[in-house]
C-alpha positions, -999 to +999 in steps of 0.1 A: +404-077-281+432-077-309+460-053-315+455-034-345+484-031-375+488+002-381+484-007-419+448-025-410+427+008-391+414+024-422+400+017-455+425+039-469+457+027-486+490+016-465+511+038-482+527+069-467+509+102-475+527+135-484+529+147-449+551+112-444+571+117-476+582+140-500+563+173-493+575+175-455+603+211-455+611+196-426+624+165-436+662+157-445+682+146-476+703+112-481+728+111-452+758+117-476+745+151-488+742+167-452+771+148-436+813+137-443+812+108-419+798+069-431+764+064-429+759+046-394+753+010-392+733+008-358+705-014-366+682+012-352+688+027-392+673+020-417+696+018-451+664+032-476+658+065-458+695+065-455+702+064-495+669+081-500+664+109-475+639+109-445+607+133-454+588+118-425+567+141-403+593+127-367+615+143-342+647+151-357+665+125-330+645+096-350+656+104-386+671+076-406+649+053-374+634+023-392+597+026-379+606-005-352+634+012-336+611+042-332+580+021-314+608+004-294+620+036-279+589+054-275+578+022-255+605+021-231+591+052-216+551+052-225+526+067-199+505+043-181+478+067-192+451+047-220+428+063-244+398+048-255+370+060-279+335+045-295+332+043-329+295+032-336+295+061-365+327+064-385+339+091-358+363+113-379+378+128-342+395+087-339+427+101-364+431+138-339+429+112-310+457+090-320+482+118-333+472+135-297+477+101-281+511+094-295+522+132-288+514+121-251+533+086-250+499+068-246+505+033-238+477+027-259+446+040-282+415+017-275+385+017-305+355+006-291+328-006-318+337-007-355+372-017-361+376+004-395+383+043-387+394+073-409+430+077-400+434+111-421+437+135-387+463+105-374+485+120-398+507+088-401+512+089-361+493+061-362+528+038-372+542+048-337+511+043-315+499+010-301+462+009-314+437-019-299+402-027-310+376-042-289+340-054-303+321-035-272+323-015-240+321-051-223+354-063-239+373-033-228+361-034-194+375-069-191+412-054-205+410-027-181+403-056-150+431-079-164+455-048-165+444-032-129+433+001-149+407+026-140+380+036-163+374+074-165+345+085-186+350+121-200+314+139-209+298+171-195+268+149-178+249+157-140+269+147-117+302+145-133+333+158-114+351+189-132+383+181-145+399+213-135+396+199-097+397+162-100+424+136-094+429+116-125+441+082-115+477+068-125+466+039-140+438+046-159+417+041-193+399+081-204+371+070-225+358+094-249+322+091-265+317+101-299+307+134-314+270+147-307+255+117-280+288+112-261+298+088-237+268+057-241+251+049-212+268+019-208+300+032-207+291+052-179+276+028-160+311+007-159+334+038-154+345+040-122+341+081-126+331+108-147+349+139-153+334+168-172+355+201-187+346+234-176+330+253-214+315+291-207+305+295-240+273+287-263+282+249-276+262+222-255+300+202-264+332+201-279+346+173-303+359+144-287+390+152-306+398+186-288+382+168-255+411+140-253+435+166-261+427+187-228+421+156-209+455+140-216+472+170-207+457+174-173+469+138-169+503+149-178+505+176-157+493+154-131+513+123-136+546+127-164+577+138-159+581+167-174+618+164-173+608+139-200+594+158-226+612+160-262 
């Protein structure tokens, strides 16, 4: 099990994409153009984007943030909520699962199998969420024993419990499958449950993408504090 740099997950380039830099309307100018005090010195800022402008795709609260500062803050109120998906194929969902994750104050996003993933759907969230890579299912059952977590498989299998009804626990890893053959078999056999979401159309499945997205949020609703949403 390693912690993974956020400039180390994919075989693209570490550089920031447009949605980071320039091409972001949201984004602000150099701190002299838009204010008449001194540029603040706090060490939580960072003296480029300060001179430069900060075109990056964050709450407005973090602008001018040195990447650092923004991890430090974020983790001083993460979920104890985990994410964990296997990558056996190159799953393009991994990127929509990290930007979800980090919308949600994950503690962390666990990739099970390859280490490399396409970070394109992260949409550079990736810098401000704790990412960790295990070789196989067996390495991150020994993470979730070391850290008193429960395993939750999410998969529309027999005998799975809805996830409209169930009671997701606190501490808990959800582990996604990947897209078409799911959760693998051995995953499920070391989950501690399985929780399936309710689908009244014509798909056998949704991506594992949308998946984490509605099973995150039934954590939330469960578990956060809603007072502290941003």
């Amino acid at each position: 099990m390693t912690e993974v740099a956020a400039d180390d997950v994919s075989g693209g380039a570490g550089e920031p994409g447009p949605t980071e830099w320039g091409e972001n309307p949201n984004g602000v100018g150099p701190w002299a153009e838009g204010h008449d005090t001194e540029p603040p010195t706090d060490e939580r800022y960072d003296p480029v984007l300060l001179a430069e402008g900060d075109r990056r795709n964050v709450l407005d609260e973090y602008r001018y943030w040195t990447r650092e500062a923004i991890v430090e803050d974020i983790d001083s109120r993460r979920h104890t909520m985990h994410v964990a998906i296997e990558n056996f194929a190159h799953d393009a969902n991994i990127g929509t699962v990290v930007r979800t994750a980090n919308a949600f104050a994950a503690a962390a996003v666990h990739i099970v199998g390859r280490r490399r993933w396409n970070r394109r759907g992260a949409m550079v969230t990736d810098r401000y969420q704790h990412i960790v890579h295990h070789a196989d299912i067996s390495e991150l059952v020994e993470y979730a024993r070391e850290n008193s977590l429960t395993i939750v498989a999410v998969d529309n299998t027999p005998g799975s419990v809805p996830l409209e009804t169930a009671s997701l626990p606190r501490e808990c890893i959800l582990l996604f499958g990947q897209e078409g053959p799911g959760v693998t078999e051995h995953a499920k056999e070391v989950a501690s449950m399985t929780v399936s979401i309710a689908q009244f159309g014509s798909t056998r499945s949704i991506n594992a993408g949308v998946a984490a997205g509605i099973a995150m949020h039934a954590w939330v609703r469960e578990h956060a504090d809603l007072a502290d949403s941003r």
